[in-house]
C-alpha positions in Angstrom: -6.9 0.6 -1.7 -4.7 3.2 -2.9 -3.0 5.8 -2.9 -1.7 8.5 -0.8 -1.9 12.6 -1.5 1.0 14.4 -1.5 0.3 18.3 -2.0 -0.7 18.9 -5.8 1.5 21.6 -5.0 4.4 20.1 -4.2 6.7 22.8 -4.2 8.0 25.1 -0.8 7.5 28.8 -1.9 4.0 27.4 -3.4 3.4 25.9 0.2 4.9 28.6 2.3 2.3 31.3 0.3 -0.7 29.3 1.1 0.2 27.9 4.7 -2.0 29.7 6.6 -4.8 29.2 4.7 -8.2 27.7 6.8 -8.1 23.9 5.9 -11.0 21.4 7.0 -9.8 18.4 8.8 -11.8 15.5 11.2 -11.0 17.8 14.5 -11.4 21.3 12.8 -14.9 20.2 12.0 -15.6 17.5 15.0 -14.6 20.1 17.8 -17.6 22.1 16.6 -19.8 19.0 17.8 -17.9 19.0 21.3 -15.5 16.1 20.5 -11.9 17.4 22.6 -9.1 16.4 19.8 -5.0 15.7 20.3 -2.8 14.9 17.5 -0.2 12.2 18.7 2.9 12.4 17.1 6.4 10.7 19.4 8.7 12.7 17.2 11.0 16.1 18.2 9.0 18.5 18.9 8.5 20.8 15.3 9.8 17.4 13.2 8.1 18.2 10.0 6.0 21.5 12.0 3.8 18.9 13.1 3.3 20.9 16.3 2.0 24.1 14.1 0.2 22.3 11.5 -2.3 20.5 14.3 -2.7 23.6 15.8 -4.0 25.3 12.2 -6.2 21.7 11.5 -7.9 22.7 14.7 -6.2 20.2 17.2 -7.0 21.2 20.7 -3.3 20.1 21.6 -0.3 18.8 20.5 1.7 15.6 22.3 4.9 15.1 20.7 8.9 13.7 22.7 8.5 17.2 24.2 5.0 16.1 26.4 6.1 12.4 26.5 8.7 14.0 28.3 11.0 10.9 28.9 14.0 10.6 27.5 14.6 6.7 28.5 12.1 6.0 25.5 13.9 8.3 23.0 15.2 6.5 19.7 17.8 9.2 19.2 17.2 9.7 16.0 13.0 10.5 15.2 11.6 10.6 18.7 9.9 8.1 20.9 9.5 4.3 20.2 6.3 3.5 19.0 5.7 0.7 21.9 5.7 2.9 24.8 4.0 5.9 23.1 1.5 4.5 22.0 0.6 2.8 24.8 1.4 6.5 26.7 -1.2 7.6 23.6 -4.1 5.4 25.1 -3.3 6.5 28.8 -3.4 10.3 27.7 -7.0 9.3 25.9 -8.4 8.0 29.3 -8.0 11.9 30.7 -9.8 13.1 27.5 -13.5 14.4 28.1 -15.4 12.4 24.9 -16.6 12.6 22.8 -13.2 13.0 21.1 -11.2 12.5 18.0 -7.4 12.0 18.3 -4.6 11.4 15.2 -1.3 9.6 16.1 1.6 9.4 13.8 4.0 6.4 14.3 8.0 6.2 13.5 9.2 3.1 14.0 9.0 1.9 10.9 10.7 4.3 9.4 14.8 4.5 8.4 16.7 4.1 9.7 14.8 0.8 10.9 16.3 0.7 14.2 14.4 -1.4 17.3 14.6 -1.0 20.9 17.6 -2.9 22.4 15.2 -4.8 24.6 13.5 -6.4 21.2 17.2 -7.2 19.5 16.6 -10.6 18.0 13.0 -10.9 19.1 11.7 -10.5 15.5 12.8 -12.2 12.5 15.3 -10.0 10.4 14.7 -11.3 7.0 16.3 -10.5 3.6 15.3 -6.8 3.6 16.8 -4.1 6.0 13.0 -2.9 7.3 11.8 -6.3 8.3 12.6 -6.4 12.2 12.0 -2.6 12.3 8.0 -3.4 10.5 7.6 -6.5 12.9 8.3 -4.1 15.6 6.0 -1.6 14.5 3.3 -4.1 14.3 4.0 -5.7 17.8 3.4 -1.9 19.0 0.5 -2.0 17.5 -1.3 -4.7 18.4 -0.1 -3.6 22.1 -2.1 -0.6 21.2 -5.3 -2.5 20.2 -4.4 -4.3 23.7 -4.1 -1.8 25.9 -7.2 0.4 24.1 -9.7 -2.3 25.0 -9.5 -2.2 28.5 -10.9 1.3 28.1 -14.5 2.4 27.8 -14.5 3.8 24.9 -13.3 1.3 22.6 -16.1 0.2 21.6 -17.7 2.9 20.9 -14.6 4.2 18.7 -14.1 4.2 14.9 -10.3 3.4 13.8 -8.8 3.9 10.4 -5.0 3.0 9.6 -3.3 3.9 7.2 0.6 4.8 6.1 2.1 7.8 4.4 3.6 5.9 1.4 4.9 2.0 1.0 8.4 0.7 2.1 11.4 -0.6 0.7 9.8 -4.3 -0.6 11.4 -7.3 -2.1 8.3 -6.0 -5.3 9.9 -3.8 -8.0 6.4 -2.2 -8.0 6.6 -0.6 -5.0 9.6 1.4 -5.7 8.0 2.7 -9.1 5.3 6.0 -9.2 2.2 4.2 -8.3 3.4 1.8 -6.0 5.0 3.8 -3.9 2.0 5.8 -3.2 -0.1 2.3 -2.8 -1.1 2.1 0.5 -3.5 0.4 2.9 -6.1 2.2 4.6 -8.5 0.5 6.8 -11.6 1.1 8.7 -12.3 -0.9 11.5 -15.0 -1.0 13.6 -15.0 -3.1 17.2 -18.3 -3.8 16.9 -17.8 -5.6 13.2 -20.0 -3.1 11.7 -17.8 -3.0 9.1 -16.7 -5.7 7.0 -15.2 -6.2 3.2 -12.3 -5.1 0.8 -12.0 -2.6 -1.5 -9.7 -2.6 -4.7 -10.8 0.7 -6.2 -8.9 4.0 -6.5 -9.3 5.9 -3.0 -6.8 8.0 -1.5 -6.4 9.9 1.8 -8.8 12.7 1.0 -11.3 10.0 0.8 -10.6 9.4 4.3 -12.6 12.4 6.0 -15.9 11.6 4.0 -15.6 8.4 4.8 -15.2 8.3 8.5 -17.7 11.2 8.6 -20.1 8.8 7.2 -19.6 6.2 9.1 -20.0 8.7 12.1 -23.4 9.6 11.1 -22.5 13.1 9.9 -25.0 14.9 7.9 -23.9 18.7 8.3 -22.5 20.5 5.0 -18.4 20.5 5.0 -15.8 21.2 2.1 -14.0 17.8 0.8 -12.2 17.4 -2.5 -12.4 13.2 -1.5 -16.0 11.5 -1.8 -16.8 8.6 1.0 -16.1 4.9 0.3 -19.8 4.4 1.1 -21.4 6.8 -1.8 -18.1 6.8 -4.4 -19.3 7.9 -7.7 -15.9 8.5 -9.5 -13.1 6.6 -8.3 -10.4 8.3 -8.7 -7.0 9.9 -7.3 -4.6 12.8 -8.0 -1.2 13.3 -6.8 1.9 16.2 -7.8 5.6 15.1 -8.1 8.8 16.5 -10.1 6.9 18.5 -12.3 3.9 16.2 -13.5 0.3 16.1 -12.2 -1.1 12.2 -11.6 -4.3 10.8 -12.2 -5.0 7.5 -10.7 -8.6 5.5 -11.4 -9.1 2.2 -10.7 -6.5 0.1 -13.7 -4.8 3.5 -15.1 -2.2 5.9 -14.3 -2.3 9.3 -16.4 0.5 11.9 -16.0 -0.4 15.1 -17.4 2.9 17.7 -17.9 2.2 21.0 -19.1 -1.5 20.2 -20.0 -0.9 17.2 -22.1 -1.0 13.7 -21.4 2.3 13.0 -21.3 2.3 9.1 -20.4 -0.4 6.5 -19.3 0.1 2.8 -17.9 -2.2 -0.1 -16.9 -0.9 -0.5 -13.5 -3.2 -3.5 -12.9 -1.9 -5.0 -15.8 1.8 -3.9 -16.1 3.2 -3.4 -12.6 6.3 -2.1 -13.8 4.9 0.4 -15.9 7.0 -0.3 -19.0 4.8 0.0 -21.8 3.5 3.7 -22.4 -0.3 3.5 -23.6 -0.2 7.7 -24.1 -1.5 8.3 -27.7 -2.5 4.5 -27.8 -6.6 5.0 -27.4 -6.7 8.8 -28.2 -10.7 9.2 -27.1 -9.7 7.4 -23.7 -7.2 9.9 -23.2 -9.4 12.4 -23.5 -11.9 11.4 -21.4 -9.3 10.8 -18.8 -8.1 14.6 -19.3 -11.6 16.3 -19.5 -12.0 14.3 -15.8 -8.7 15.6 -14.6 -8.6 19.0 -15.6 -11.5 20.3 -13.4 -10.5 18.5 -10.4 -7.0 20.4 -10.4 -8.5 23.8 -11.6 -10.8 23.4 -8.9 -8.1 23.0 -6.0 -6.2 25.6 -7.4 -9.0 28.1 -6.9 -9.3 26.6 -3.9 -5.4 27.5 -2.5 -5.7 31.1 -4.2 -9.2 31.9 -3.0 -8.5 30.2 0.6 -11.7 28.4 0.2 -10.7 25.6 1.8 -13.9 25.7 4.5 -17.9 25.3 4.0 -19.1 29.0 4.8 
């Protein structure tokens, strides 16, 4: 499944001008049906104004190093180790009232790809610097799955996963512009009510249709993703050094100042070294006449703060 969303607008005076707009997000519209929501996130408190942010996405409270508040646990470097917070992440859910909706954001397996000195040499290190750190990260997550059913809500609980972008990979394709935006992002249901894989363009916006789907939601809310259950047009858009991406489910299309500027068969040429711009003219087009609304609609969107169904 791919591909993550950075911000079309991928620029900091364009982001500082629209940061306070309203924004629809899982807790801004699940607190409204009395779920209690708390974003997880082990990191220094304001890393990345993580802190602010949940409070503008309608987070009822933020847990970050700063609430963890034990300094035993602390990487010094990002913030806590994902083992104990996430396990402190289940313990803090027990407390929580439910229904409720919670977002955690992990670190471990990020560079500097340290590990705990109590795990040295328990995972293998293999040929690429991230390997123990990943195997770590894993093992602290399967403690989570451990730990989270012995609760009684687990069952009851729908779980999606997902990363931010990939990792360093032994695969030149993952360092190039699609593959380091493919990601997994996974839906699991305790119950096995969910089953399957999907190869087809979806990207993180997809992700609040989708669980709001699978929740039963049938209220009218603002999304520019569709749900994995009723996708129509597979597709995905992204922003990055100056071009606009357009992502369906074999073909990349970057569009720079309102032209197609290049267009690959990822599917087909991983290392995106033959340019198909220009190639198949009429595909092009129909590839830009798809594109162009999509980004003229989330442009109105920032200016107008229109972000919210009202």
């Amino acid at each position: 499944i791919l591909c993550s969303l950075p911000s079309l607008m991928d620029n900091p005076f364009i982001n500082s001008i629209y940061a306070n707009n309203e924004q629809t997000s899982l807790a801004s519209i699940l607190r409204k049906e009395g779920y209690e929501t708390a974003f997880f996130h082990g990191g220094i408190n304001g890393t990345m104004n993580f802190d602010s942010w949940a409070a503008s996405a309608g987070y009822n409270k933020y847990v970050g190093k700063n609430e963890y508040n034990n300094d035993a646990d602390f990487d010094n470097f990002w913030g806590i180790w994902d083992e104990p917070f996430l396990k402190y992440s289940v313990k803090k859910m027990e407390e929580m009232k439910e229904p409720f909706h919670t977002a955690i954001f992990t670190l471990s397996s990020h560079h500097p790809y340290f590990v705990p000195a109590l795990y040295k040499n328990k995972f293998p290190k293999g040929q690429l610097e991230n390997t123990e750190s990943i195997e770590y990260a894993d093992y602290a997550l399967k403690q989570f799955f451990a730990s989270a059913k012995k609760t009684k809500w687990y069952n009851n609980t729908i779980f999606v996963l997902t990363a931010d972008h990939a990792s360093i990979s032994e695969h030149p394709f993952f360092s190039n512009v699609v593959g380091n935006l493919t990601i997994p992002i996974l839906f699991f249901d305790p119950k096995n009510a969910l089953s399957g894989h999907s190869s087809k363009a979806f990207s993180q916006m997809d992700i609040l249709p989708s669980t709001l789907e699978l929740l039963g939601y049938n209220k009218p809310f603002f999304s520019f993703g569709q749900s994995y259950l009723s996708q129509k047009n597979a597709a995905a858009y992204y922003y990055s050094g100056g071009g606009y991406y357009f992502y369906n489910d074999s073909m990349m299309y970057c569009i720079i100042n309102n032209k197609v500027h290049s267009a690959f068969n990822y599917k087909n040429d991983s290392s995106l070294t033959t340019n198909l711009v220009n190639q198949n003219l009429k595909t092009d087009s129909l590839m830009f006449s798809q594109f162009k609304p999509f980004i003229q609609s989330y442009n109105r969107t920032l200016i107008n703060n229109s972000g919210v169904f009202k």
